[in-house]
Backbone bond lengths (Angstrom), bond angles and torsions (degrees), N, CA, C in turn:
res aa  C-N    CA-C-N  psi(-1)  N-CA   C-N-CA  omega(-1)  CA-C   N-CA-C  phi
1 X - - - 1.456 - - 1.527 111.06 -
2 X 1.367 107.09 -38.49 1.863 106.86 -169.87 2.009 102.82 -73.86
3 X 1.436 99.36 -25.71 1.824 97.88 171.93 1.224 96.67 -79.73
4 X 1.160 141.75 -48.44 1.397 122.27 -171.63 1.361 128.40 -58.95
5 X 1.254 118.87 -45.24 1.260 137.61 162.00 1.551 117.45 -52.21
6 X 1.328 122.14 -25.91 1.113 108.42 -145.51 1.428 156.92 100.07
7 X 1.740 100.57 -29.82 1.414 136.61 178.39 1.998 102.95 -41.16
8 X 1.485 112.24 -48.66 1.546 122.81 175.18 1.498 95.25 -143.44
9 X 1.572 96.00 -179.23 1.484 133.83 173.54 0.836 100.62 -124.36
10 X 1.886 110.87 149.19 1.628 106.62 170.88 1.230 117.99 -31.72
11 X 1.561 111.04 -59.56 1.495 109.10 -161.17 1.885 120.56 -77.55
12 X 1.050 114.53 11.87 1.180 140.06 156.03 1.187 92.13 -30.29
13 X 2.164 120.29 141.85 1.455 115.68 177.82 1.998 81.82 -147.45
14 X 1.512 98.78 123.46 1.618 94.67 154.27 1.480 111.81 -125.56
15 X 1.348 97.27 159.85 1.972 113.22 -164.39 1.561 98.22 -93.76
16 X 1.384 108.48 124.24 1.218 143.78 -153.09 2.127 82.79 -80.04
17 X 0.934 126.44 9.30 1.422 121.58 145.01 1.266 111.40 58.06
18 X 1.687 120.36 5.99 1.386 115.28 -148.11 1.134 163.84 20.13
19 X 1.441 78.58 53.02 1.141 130.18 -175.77 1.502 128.53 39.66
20 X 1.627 92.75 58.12 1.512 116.92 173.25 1.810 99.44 -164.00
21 X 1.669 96.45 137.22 1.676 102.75 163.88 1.453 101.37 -116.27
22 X 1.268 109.41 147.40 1.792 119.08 -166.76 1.627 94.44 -128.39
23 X 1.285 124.59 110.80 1.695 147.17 -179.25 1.768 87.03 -117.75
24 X 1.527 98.70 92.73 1.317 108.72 135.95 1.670 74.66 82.88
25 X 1.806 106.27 -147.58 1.575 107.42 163.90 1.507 128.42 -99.65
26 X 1.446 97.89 58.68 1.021 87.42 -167.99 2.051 91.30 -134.64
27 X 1.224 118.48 136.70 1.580 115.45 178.99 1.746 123.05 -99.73
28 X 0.779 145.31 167.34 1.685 139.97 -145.60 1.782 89.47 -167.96
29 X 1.376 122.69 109.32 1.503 111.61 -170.73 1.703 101.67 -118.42
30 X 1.377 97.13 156.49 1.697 93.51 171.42 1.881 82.08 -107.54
31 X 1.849 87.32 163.69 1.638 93.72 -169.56 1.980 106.90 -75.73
32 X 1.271 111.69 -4.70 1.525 115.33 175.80 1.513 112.51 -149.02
33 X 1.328 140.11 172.54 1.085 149.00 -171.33 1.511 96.78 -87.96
34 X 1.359 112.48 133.20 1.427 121.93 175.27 1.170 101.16 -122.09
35 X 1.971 125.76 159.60 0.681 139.30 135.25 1.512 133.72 -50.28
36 X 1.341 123.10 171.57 1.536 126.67 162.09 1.382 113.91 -44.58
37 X 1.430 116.19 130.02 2.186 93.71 -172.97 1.684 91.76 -139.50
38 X 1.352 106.95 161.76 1.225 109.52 -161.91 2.130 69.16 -114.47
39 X 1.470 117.79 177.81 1.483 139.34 175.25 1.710 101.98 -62.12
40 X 1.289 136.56 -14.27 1.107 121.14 179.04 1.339 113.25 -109.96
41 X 1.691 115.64 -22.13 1.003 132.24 157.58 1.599 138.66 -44.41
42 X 1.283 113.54 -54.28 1.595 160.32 118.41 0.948 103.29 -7.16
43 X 1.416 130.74 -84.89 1.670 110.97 169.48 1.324 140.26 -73.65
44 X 1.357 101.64 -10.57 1.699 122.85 149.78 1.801 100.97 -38.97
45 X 1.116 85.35 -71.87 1.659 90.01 -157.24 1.486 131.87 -108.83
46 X 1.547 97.11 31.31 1.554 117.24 -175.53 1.534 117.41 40.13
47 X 1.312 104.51 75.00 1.456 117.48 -157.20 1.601 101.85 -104.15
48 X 1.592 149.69 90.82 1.090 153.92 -51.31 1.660 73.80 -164.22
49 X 1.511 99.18 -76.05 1.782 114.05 -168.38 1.715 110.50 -70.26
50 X 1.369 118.92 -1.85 1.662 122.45 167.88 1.263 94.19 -80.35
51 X 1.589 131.73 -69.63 1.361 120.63 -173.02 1.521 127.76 -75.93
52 X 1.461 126.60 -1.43 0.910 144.93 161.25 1.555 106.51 -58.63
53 X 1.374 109.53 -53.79 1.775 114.61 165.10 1.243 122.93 -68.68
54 X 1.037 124.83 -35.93 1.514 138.07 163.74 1.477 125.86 -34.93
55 X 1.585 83.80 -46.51 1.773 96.68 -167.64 1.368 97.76 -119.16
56 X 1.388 150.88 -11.02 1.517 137.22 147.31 1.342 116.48 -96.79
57 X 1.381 127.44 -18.61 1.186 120.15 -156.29 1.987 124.72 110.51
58 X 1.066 99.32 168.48 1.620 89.69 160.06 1.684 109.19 147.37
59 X 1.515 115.00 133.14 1.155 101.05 -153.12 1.625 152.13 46.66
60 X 1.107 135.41 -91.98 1.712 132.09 169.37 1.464 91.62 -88.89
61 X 1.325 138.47 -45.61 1.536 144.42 -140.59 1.628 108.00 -93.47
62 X 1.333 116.49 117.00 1.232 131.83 -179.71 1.344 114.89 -93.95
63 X 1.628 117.91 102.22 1.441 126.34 -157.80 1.343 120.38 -48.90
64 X 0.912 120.99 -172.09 1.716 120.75 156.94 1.786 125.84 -90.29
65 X 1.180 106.18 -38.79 1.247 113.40 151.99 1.755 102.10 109.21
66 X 0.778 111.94 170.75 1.810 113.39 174.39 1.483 98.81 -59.69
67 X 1.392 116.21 -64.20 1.631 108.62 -155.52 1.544 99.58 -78.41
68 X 1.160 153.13 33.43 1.004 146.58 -171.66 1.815 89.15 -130.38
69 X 1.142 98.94 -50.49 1.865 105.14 -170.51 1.278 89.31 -60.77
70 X 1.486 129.45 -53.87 1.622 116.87 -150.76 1.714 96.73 -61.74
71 X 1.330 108.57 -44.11 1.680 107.35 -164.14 1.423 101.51 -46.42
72 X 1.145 129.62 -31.38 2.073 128.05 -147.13 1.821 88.92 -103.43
73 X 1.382 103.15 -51.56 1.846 94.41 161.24 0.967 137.67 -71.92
74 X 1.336 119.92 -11.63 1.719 116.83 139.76 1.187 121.07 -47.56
75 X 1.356 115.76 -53.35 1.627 122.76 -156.58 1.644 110.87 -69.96
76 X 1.730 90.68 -11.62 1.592 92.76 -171.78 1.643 98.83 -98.63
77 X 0.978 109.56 -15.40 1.562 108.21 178.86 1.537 110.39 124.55
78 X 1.132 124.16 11.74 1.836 114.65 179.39 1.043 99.15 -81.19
79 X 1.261 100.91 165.90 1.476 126.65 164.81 1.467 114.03 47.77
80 X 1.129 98.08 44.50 2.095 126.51 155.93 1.547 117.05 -179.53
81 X 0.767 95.16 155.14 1.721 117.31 -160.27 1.935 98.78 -62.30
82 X 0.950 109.11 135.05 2.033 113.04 171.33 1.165 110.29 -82.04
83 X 0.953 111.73 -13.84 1.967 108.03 162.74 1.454 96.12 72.45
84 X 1.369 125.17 63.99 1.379 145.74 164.97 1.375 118.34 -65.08
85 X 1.055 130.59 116.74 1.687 106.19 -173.62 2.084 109.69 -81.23
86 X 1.125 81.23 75.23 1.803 101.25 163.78 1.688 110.21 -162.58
87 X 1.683 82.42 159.01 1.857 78.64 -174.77 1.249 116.54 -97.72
88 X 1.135 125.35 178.09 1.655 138.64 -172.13 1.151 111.21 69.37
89 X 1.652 143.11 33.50 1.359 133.48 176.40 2.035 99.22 -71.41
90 X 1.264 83.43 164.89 1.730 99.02 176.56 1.594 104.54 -117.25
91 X 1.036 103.30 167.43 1.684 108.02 -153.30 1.740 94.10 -117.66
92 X 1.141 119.68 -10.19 1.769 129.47 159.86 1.928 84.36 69.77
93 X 1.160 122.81 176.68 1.464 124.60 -175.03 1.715 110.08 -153.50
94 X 1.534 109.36 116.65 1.310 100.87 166.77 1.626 122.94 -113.78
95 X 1.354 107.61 135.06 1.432 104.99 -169.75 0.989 146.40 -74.22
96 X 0.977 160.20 -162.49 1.829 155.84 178.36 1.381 134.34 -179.64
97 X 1.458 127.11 113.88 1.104 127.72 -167.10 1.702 119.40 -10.58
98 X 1.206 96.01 -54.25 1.917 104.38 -178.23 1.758 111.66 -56.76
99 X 1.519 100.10 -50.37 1.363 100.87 172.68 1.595 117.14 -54.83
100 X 1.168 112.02 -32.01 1.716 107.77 -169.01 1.725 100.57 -87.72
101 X 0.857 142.15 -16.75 1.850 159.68 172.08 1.579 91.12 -64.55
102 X 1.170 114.51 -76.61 1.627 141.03 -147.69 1.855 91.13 -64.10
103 X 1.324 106.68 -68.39 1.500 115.06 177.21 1.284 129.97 -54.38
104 X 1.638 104.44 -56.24 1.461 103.06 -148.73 1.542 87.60 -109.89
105 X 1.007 124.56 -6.17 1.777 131.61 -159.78 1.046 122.25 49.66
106 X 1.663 129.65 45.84 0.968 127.36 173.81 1.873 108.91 -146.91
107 X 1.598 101.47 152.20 1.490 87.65 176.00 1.388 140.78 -77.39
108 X 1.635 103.76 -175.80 1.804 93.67 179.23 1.242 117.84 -84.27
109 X 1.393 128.03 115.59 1.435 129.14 179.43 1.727 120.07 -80.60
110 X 1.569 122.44 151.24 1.466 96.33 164.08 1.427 135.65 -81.99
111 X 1.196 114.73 7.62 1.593 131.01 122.89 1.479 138.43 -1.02
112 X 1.672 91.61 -64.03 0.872 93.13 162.53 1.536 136.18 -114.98
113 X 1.306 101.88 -2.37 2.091 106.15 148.44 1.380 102.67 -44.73
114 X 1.420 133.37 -57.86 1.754 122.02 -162.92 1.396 84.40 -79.06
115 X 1.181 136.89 -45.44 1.965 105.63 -166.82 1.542 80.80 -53.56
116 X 1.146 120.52 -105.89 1.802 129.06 -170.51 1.175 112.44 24.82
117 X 1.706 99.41 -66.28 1.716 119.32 -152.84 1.880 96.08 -63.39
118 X 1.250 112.00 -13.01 1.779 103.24 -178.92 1.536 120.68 -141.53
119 X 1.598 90.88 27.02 1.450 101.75 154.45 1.410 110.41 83.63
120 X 1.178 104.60 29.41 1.386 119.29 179.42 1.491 121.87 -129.23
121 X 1.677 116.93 -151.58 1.781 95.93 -156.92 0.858 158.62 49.16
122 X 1.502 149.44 -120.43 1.057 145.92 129.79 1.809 120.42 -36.51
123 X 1.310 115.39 -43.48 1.144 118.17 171.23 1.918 131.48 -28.62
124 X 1.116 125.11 111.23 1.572 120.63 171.07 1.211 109.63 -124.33
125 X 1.979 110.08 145.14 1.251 85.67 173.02 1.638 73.38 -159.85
126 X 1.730 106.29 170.56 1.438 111.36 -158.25 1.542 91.40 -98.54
127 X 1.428 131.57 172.33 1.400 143.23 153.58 1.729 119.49 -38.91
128 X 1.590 102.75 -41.22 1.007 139.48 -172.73 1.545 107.52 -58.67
129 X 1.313 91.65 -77.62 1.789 105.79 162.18 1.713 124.64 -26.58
130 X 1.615 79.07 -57.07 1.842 89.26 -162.38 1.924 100.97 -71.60
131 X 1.247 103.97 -35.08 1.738 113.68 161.66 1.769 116.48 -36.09
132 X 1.368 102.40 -79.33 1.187 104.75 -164.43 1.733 105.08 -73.24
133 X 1.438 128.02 -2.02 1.358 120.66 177.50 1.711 99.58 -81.78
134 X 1.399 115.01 -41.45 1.411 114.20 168.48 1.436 123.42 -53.78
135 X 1.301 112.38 -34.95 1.509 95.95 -175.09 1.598 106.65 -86.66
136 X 1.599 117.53 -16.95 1.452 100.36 -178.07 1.876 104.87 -71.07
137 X 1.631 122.30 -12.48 1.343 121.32 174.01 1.862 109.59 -67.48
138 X 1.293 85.80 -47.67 1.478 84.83 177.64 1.719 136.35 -55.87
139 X 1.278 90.95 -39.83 1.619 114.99 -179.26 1.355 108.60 -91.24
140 X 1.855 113.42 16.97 1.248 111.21 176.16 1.821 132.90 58.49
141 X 1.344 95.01 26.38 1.680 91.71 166.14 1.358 110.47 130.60
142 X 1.434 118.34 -1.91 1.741 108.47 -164.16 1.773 102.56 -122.46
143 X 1.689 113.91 113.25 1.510 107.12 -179.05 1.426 115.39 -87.54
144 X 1.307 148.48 90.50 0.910 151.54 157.18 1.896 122.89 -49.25
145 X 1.470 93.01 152.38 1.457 120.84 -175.67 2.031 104.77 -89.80
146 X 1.689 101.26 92.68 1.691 109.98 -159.27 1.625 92.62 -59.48
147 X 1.230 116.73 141.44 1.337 138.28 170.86 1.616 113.14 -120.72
148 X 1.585 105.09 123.77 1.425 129.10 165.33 1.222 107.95 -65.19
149 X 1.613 136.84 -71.69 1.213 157.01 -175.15 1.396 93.31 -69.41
150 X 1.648 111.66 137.89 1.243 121.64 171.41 2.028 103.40 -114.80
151 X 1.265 92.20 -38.62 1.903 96.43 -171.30 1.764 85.84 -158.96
152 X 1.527 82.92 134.48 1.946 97.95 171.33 1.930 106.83 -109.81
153 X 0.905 109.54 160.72 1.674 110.19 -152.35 1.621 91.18 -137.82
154 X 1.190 130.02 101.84 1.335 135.96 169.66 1.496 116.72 -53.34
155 X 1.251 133.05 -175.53 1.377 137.50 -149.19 1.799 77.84 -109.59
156 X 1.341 135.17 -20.05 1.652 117.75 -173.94 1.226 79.03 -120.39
157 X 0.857 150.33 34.46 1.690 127.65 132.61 1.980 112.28 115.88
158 X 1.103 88.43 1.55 1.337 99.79 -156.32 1.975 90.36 -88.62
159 X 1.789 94.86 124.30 1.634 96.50 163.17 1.558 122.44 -109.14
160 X 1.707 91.09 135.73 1.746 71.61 157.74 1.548 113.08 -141.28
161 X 1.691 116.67 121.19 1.191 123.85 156.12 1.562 145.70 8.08
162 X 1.119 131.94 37.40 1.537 127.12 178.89 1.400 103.05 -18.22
163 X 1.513 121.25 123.22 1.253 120.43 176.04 1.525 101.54 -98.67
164 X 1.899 106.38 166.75 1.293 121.76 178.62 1.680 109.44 -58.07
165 X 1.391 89.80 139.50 1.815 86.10 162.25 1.205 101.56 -123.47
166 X 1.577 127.32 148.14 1.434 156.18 159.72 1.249 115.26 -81.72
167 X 1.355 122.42 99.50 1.599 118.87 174.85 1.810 100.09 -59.39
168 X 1.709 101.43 -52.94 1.648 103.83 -162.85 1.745 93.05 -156.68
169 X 1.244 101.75 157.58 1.629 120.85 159.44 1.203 118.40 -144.59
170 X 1.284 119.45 163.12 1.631 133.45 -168.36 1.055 105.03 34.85
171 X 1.376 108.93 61.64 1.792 94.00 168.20 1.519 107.14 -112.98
172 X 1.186 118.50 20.99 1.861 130.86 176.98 1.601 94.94 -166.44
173 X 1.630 102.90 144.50 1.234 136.19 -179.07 1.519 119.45 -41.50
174 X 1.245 144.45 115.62 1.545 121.14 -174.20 1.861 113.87 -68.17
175 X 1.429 105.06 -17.96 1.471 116.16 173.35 1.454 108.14 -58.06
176 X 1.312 128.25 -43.64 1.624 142.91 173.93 1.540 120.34 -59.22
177 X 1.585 103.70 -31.50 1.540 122.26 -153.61 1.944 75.67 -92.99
178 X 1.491 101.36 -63.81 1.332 101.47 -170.68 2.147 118.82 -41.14
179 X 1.009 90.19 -43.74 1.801 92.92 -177.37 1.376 103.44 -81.12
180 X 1.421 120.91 -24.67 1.675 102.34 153.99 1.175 134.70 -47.00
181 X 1.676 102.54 -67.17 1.304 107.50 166.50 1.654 128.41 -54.90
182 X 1.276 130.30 -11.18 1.305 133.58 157.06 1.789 119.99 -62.10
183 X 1.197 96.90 -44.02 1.505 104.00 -175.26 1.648 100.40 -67.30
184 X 1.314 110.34 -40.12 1.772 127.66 -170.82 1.436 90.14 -51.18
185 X 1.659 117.92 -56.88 1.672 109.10 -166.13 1.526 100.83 -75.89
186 X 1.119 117.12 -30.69 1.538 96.38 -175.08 1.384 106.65 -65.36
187 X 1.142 137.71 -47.17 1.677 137.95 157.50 1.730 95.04 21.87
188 X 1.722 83.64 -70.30 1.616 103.87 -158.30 1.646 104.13 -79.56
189 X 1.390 111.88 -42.31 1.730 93.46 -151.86 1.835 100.24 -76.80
190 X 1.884 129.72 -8.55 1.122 138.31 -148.72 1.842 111.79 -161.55
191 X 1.158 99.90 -18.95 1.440 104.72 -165.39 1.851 107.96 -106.61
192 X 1.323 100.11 -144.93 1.352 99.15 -169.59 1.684 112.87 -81.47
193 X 1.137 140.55 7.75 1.656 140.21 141.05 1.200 118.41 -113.59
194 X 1.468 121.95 92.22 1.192 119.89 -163.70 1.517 98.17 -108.69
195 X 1.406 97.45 -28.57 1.606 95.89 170.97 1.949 134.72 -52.52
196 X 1.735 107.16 -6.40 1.074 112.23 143.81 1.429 145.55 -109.04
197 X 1.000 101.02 38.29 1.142 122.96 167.58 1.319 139.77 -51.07
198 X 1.717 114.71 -43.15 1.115 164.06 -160.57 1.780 95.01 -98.92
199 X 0.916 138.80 -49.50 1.299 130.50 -171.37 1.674 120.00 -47.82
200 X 1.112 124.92 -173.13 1.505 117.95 -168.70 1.634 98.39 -100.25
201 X 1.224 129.38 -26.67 1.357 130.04 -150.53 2.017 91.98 -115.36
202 X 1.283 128.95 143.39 1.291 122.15 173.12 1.432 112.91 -94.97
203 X 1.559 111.10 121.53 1.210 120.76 -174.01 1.444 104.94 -103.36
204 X 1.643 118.14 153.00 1.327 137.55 167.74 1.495 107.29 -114.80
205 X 1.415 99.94 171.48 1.711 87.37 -166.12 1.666 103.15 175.94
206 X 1.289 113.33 169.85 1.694 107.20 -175.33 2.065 87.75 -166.57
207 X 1.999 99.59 111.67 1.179 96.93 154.90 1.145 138.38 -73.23
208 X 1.496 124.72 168.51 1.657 116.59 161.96 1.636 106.06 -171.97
209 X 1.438 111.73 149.43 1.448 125.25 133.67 1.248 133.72 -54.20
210 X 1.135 127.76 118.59 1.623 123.59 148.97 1.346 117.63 -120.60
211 X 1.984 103.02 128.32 1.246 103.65 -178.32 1.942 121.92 -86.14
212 X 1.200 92.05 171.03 1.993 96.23 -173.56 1.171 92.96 -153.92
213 X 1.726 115.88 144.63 0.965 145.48 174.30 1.323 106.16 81.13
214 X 1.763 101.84 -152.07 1.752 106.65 177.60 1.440 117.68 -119.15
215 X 2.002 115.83 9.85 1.373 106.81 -170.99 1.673 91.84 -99.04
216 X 1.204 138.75 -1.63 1.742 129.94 172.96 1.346 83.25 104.35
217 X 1.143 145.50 34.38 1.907 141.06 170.45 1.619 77.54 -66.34
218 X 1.483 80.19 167.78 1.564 100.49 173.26 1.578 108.88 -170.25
219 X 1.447 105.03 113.67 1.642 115.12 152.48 1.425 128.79 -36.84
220 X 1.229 131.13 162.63 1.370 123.73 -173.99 1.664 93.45 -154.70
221 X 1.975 87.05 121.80 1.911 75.90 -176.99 1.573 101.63 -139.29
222 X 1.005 120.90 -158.80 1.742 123.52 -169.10 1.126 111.92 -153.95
223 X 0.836 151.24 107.93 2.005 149.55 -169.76 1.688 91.91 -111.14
224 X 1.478 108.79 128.87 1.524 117.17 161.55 1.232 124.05 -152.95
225 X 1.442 122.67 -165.91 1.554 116.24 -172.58 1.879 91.39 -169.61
226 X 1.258 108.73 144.35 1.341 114.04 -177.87 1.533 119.98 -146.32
227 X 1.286 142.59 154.44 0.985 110.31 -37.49 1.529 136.51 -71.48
228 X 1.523 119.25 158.14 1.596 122.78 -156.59 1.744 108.04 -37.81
229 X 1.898 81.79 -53.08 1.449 97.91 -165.32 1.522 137.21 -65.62
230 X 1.839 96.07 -25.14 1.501 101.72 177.26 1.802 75.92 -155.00
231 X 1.230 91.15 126.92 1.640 101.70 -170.53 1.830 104.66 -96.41
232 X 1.449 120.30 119.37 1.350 121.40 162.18 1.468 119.27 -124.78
233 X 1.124 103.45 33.85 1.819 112.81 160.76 1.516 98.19 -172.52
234 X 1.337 106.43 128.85 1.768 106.37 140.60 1.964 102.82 -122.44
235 X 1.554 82.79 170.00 1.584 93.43 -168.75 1.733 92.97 -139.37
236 X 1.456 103.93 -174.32 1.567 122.03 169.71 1.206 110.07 170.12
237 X 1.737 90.24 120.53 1.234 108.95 -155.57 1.993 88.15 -116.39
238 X 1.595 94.44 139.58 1.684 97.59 -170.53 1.950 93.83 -128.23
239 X 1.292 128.91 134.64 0.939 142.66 -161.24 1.681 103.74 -123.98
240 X 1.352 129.20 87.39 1.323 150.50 -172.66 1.835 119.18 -44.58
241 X 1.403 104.58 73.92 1.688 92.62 176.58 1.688 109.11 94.47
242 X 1.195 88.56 6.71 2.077 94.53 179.48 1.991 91.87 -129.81
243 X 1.728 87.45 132.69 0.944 126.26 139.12 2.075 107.44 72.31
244 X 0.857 102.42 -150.72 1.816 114.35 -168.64 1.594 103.74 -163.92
245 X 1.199 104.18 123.23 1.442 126.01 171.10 1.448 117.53 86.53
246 X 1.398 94.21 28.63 2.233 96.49 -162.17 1.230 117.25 54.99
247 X 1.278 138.51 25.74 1.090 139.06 -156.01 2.116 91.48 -95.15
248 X 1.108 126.74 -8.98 1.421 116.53 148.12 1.412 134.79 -69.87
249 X 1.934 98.12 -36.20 1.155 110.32 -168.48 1.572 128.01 -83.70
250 X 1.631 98.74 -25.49 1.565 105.17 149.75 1.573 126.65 -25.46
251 X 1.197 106.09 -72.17 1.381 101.17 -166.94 1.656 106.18 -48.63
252 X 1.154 100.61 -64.52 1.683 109.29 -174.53 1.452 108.85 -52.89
253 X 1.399 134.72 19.43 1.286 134.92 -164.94 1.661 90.95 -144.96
254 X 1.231 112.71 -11.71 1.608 124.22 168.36 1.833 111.41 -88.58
255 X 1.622 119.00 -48.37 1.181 103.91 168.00 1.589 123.96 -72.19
256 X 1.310 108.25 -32.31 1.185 94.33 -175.55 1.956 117.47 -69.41
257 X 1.283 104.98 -25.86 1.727 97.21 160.44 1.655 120.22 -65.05
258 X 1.421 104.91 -31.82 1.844 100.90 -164.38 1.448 89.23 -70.96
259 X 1.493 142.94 -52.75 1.098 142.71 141.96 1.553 131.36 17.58
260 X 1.398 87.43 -83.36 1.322 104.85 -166.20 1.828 106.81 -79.06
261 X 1.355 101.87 -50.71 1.936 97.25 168.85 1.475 104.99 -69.02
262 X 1.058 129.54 8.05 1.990 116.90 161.19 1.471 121.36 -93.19
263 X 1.463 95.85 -6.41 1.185 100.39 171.13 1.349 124.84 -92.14
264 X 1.707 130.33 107.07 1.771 117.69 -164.17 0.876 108.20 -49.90
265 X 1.269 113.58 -63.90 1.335 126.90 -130.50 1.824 111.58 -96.38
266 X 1.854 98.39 11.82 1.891 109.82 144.69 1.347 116.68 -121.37
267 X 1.342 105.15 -11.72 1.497 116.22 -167.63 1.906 100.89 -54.52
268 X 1.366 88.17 -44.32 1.836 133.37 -166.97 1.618 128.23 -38.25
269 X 1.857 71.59 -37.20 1.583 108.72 -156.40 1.798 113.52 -67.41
């Protein structure tokens, strides 16, 4: 959203602040000290206080703002259901000044642009969600409607094909999609999963926390897609009440690739 807009340029660099911004008395922390990071960098290395500026602002940089974020997380699919063919999906929720007035009776702070800007606060969103927004990055631009059923097979033999559905296409730049997905592999080849690195197949990827409840627990999950270059699997793997930065969920997001590319004859496919 902040390349689309305008908000930065790749080569855009913000100072990792040491890794705290202080609005008034109030503090905004990244979970480690970062360096200066440019947008590919940043998602290299789960850089907390880059998108914290990104999405409220801060210093020279004029944020994106709530209603600007919700529009680009719409487009990716939050905050409504992907129309999965199974039941009980959740529709994840993204917020908006009006909603927080209307509800909670209180206003929108830039507070809460940086919770927003990293998927936090008010913010929800399902596994599901954060899945299929990755693979439309991967596959370069196209959000699809995820399908369980591939082909149903009648009692005389007869198949027929569930075809693809397209929620949306081209609705963001492939130049944008492309420096995502760069930052995604650096994740791995320099950033925060470096431990796959080493595998046979080149993986891209983006850690994170998400918190639940009211004691600060926090999930630990891993979003990826492999291979970099022509992608035929992404996954996301979420690790329940353990840890910060997926740093559990890696590994288990490591066998299931060594796995799955040892196998020819899907590897192939």
């Amino acid at each position: 959203a902040a390349l689309a807009e305008g908000v930065i340029t790749p080569s855009t660099i913000i100072n990792g602040s040491g890794g705290v911004l202080r609005i008034g008395n109030f503090s905004f922390r990244d979970w480690t000290i970062h360096e200066p990071s440019t947008i590919r960098q940043a998602i290299a290395q789960s850089n907390d206080i880059f998108f914290y500026t990104i999405g409220g602002g801060y210093g020279g940089i004029t944020g994106l703002g709530m209603e600007r974020m919700k529009k680009y997380e719409n487009l990716f699919g939050y905050g409504s259901k992907t129309n999965i063919d199974m039941p009980g999906e959740a529709d994840g929720f993204i917020p908006d000044p009006q909603w927080k007035k209307e509800i909670i009776g209180e206003r929108w702070y830039i507070g809460d642009d940086y919770h927003a800007a990293i998927g936090q606060g008010f913010v929800t969103a399902t596994p599901l969600q954060i899945l299929n927004s990755v693979s439309a990055i991967a596959n370069r631009g196209t959000l699809y409607v995820p399908k369980v059923v591939s082909q149903i097979r009648s009692a005389s033999g007869v198949v027929t094909k569930v075809p693809a559905e397209i929620l949306r296409k081209d609705f963001i730049s492939e130049d944008i999609l492309r420096i995502v997905r760069e930052g995604m592999r650096e994740t791995v080849t320099e950033g925060t999963a470096q431990s796959l690195k080493t595998l046979s197949v080149a993986v891209a990827g983006k850690t994170g926390t998400a918190q639940f409840g009211n004691n600060n627990k926090t999930h630990g999950w891993f979003v990826s897609f492999a291979p970099f270059e022509n992608p035929s699997l992404a996954m996301i793997v979420l690790v329940e009440g353990q840890g910060v930065e997926g740093y559990n969920a890696v590994p288990v997001t490591r066998d299931v690739y060594d796995w799955y590319f040892s196998q020819a004859d899907i590897s192939q496919k």
